[in-house]
N, C-alpha and C positions, 0 to 999 in steps of 0.2 A: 571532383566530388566522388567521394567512394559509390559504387551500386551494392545493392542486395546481393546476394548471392543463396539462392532460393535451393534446397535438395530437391530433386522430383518426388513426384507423386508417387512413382513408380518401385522407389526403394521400399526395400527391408530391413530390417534391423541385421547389422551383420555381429556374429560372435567372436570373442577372441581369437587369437591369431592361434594361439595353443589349446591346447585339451587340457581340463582339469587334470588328470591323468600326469602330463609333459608338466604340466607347472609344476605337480606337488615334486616329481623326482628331480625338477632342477632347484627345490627350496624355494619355490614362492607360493603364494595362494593359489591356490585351483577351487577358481569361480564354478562351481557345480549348478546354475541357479536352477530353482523353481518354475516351471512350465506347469500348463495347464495339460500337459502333455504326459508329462511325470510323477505328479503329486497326487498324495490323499490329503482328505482334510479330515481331522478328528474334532467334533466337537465334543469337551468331558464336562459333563454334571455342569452342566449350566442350570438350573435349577431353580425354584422362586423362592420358596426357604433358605436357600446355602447364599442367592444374591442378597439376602438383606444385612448379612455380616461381614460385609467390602466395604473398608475404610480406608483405601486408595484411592479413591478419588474424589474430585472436587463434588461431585455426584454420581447418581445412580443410572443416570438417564445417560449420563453422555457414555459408560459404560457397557450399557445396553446397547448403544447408538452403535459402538464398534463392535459386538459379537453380532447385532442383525448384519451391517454390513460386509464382516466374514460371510454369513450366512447368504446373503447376496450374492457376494464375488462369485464363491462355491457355485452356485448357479446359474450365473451369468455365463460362466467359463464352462461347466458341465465338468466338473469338477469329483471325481466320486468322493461321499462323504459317508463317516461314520459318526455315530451319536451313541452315547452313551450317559447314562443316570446310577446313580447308587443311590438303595433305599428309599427311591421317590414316595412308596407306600405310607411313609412316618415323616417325621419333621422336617427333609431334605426338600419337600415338595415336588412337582413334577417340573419338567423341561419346559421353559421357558417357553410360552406360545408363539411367539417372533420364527424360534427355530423348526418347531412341530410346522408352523402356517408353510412358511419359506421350503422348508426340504421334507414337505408331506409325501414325498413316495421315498422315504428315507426310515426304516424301521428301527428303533430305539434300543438296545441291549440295557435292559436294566439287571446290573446289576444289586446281589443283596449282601453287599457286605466285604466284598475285597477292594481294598481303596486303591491300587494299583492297576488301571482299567488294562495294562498290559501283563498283568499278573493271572488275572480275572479267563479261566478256562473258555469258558465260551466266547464272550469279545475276542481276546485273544486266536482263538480258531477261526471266528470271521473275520478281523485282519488280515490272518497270513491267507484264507481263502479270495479276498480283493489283490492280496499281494502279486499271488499265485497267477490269478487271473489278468492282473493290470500288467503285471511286470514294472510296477511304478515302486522305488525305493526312497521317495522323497515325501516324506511327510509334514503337511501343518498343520499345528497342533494350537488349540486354545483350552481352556479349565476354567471352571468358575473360580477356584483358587491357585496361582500358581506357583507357589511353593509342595503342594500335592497333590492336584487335580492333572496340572502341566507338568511339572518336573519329574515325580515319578516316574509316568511311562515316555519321559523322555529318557530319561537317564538310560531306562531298560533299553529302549528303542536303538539308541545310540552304541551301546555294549553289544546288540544284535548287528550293527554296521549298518544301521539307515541313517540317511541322510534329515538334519529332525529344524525344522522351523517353527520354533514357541512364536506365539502372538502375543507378545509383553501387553500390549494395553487391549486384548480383549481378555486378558485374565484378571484376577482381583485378588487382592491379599486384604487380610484383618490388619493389616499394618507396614509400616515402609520397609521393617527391616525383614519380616518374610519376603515382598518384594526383591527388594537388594542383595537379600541370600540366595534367592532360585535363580535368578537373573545368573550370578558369578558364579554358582555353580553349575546352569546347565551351559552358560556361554565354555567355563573352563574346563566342562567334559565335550565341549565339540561343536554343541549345537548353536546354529546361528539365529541370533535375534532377529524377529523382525517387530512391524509393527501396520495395524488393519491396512492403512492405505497406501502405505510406500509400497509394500507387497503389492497389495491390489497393483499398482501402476508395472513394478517390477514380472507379476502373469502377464499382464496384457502387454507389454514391452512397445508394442507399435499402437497407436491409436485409429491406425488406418486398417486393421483386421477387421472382418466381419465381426466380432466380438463386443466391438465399439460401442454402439446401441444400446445393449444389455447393460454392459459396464458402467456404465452415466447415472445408470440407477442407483448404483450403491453410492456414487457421490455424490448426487443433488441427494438423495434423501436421509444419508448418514454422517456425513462430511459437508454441514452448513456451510464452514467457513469459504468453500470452495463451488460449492451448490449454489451458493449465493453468486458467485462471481461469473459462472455458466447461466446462472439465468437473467442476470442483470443483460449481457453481454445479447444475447439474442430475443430479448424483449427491445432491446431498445440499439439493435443493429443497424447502422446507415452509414452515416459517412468513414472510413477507412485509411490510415495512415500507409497501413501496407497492402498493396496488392492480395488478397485470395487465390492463391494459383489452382484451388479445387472449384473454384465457380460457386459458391455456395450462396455466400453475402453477396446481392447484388447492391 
């Protein structure tokens, strides 16, 4: 009979063999990823006015359900974030309370009136002042629409040489084929798709980090389908197929 063959406790997640760098000059991908190490997070014009003209998806709530738990991650991870509004004063309404609640020591650039939030002089000058400051060139990006909330100051972002992570489903389009166009266009200018919880998992890389804790939050509370299966799992913990090598489950 075959045995388990159990990694220890002990490991970390190790990186590829090569450097981004060594792969792209021998012609292959250069895995650049995402760290909570390297990354901003932008959130654009999430807004309660501009959410109610998303007809991408099956609803509005499960929508909302992945821009609070970006909002989370960002948190979790200690992540610096930016937020930005256009014209919240008139019909765009203001930012989203999920995001004001969740990253309240987080100040709102609103702007009035240029719809490219990397176009936009002042956003723009506190970027590159985080930039400056972080030394982080890896950006994830979400929009309340993203054919122009997202795309735009990716596109920009991407011509400046940052590295640009759109969040395809915490953004929202009037329709699939706005959708379908920003997608092939910002994937075919460079930038790589992701999407709220593959990322999430993709920050945290190891579930054995101190991070661990915090993290759990955006998934029980934004990511039922899995929320579900964590707290089924430890409500009703006893008997065990496989050994626990952390002691946890007695």
């Amino acid at each position: 009979m075959k045995t388990d063959i159990i990694s220890p406790t002990s490991d970390g997640a190790l990186p590829p063999r090569t450097s981004p760098e060594q792969a792209r000059k021998q012609g292959r991908f250069g895995y650049d990823k995402p760290t909570p190490q390297n990354t901003i997070m932008l959130f654009i014009d999430h807004q309660i006015g501009l959410m109610t003209g998303i007809r991408d998806f099956s609803s509005l709530a499960e929508y909302r359900s992945n821009i609070v738990g970006l909002a989370r991650v960002a948190k979790a991870l200690k992540i610096p974030v930016m937020i930005s509004s256009s014209n919240a004063q008139w019909q765009n309404g203001d930012t989203l309370p999920e995001i004001k609640d969740i990253l309240s020591d987080q100040p709102i650039y609103r702007r009035t009136g240029i719809i490219n939030c990397y176009e936009d002089p002042t956003f723009g000058k506190a970027f590159e002042d985080v930039v400056a400051k972080t030394g982080r060139r890896h950006v994830i990006i979400s929009g309340v629409t993203i054919g122009t909330c997202c795309a735009l100051p990716t596109l920009s972002m991407l011509q400046d040489g940052y590295n640009v992570f759109p969040v395809v489903d915490a953004c929202g389009a009037w329709n699939h084929y706005e959708a379908e166009a920003a997608m092939s266009r910002m994937a075919g200018a460079g930038a790589e798709l992701v999407t709220t919880f593959a990322l999430a998992c993709e920050l945290q890389a190891d579930w054995k980090l101190p991070s661990a804790n915090d993290m759990l939050g955006p998934f029980i509370q934004n990511l039922p389908e899995y929320g579900f299966v964590l707290q089924n799992f430890w409500n009703n913990a006893n008997q065990h197929v496989v050994p626990d090598p952390f002691g946890m489950v007695k």
